[in-house]
Kinemage of the C-alpha trace (Angstrom):
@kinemage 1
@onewidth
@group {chain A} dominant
@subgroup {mainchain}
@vectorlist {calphas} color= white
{ca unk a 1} P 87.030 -102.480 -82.740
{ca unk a 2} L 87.259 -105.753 -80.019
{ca unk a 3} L 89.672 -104.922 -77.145
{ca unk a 4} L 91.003 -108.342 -76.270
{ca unk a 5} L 90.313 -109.086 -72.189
{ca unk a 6} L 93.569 -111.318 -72.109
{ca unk a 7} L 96.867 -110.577 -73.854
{ca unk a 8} L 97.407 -112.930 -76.965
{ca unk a 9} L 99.968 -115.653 -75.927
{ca unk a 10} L 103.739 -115.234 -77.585
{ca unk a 11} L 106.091 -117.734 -78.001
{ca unk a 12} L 104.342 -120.385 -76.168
{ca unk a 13} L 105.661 -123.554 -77.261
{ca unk a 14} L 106.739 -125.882 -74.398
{ca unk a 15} L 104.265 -127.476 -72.047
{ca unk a 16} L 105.165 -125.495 -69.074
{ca unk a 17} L 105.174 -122.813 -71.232
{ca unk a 18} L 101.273 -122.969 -71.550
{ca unk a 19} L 100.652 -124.067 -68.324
{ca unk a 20} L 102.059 -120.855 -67.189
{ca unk a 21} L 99.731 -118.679 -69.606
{ca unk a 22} L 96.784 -120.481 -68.765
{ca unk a 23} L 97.627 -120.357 -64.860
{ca unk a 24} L 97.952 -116.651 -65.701
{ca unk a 25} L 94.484 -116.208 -67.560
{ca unk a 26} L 93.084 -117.717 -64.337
{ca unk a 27} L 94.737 -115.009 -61.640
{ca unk a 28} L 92.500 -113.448 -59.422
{ca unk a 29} L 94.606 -111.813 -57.449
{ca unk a 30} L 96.384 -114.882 -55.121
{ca unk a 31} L 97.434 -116.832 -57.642
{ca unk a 32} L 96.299 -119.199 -60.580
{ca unk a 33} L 93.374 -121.036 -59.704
{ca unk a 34} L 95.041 -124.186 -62.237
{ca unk a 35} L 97.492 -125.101 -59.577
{ca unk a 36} L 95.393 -125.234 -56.975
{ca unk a 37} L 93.146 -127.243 -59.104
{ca unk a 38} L 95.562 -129.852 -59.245
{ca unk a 39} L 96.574 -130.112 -56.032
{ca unk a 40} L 92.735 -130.622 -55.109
{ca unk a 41} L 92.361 -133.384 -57.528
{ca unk a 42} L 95.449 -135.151 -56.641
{ca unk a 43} L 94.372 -135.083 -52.640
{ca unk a 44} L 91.068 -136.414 -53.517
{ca unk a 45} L 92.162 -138.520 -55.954
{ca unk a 46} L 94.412 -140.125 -53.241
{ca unk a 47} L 92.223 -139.556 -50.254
{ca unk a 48} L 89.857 -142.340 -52.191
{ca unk a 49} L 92.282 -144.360 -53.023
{ca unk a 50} L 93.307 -145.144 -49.644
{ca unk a 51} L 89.995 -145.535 -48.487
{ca unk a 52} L 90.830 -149.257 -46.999
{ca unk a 53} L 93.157 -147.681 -44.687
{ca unk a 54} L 92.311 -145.729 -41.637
{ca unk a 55} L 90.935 -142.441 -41.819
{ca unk a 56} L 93.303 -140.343 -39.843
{ca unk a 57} L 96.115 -142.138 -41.344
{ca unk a 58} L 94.807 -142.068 -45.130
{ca unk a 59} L 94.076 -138.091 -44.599
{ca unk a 60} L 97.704 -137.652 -43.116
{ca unk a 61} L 99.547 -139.746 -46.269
{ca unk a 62} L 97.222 -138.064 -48.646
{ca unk a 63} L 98.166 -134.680 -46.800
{ca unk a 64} L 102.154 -135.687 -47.011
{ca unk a 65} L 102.254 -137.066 -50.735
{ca unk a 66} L 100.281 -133.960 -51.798
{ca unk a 67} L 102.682 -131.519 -50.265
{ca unk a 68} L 105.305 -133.215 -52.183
{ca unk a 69} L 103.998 -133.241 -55.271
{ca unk a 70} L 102.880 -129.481 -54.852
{ca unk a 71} L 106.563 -128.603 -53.999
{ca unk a 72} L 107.353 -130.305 -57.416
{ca unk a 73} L 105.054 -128.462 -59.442
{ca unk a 74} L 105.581 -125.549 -58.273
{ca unk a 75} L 109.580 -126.059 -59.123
{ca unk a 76} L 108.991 -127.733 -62.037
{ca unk a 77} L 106.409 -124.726 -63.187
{ca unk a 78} L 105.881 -121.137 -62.731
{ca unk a 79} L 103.033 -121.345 -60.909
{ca unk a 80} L 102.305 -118.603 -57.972
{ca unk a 81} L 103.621 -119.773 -54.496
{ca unk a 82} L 100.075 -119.664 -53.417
{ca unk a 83} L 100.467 -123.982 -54.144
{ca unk a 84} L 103.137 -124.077 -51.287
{ca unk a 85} L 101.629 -122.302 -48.646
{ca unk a 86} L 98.573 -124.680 -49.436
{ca unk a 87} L 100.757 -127.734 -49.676
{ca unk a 88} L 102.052 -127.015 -46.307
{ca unk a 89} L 98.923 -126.389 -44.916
{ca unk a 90} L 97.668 -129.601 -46.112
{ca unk a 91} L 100.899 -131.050 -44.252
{ca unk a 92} L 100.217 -129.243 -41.112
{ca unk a 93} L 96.437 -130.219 -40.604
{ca unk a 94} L 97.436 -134.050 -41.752
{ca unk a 95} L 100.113 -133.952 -39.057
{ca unk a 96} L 97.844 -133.002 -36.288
{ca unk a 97} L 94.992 -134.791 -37.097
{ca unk a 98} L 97.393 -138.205 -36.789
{ca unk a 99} L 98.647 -136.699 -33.535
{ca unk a 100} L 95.369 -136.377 -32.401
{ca unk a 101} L 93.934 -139.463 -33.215
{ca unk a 102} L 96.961 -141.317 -31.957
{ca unk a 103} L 96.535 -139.757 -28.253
{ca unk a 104} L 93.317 -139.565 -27.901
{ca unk a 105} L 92.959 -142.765 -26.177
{ca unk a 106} L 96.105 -141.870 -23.836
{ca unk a 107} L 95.388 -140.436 -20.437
């Protein structure tokens, strides 16, 4: 007899329906490692697409427009709230780094 690892998916039908299952097949113990997935591809994914801009200030937009687009997925799906303390990390670190890099020249 196979014991099936996973339970079988039921009445998965809707997109964030099976977003959920598979963010739950991928729990390991903080949360779904799919979320966090794509909020690391959509930071990178923006980081070099601002790459004709400043560093500190494409890090700090790419920090901001990630956070808000982590908040959104993580209303918009049940994924763990593991994407919003990340998000606001990301926030956080972009915020500084501008600070920093803005007064760094000041006396």
């Amino acid at each position: 007899m196979v014991d099936w690892v996973f339970d079988m998916p039921s009445n998965v039908t809707t997109f964030a329906q099976k977003i959920s299952y598979i963010d739950g097949l991928t729990d390991v113990g903080f949360g779904g490692m799919i979320g966090i997935g794509i909020i690391l591809v959509i930071f990178f994914s923006l980081n070099m697409m601002m790459k004709a801009f400043k560093t500190e200030t494409t890090f700090a937009v790419s920090c901001f427009i990630t956070s808000i687009i982590g908040i959104l997925l993580r209303v918009l799906f049940p994924f763990s709230d593991s994407i919003i303390y990340i998000c606001i990390i990301f926030f956080v670190i972009g915020l500084l780094y501008l600070k920093k890099e803005s007064t760094q020249g000041e006396f």
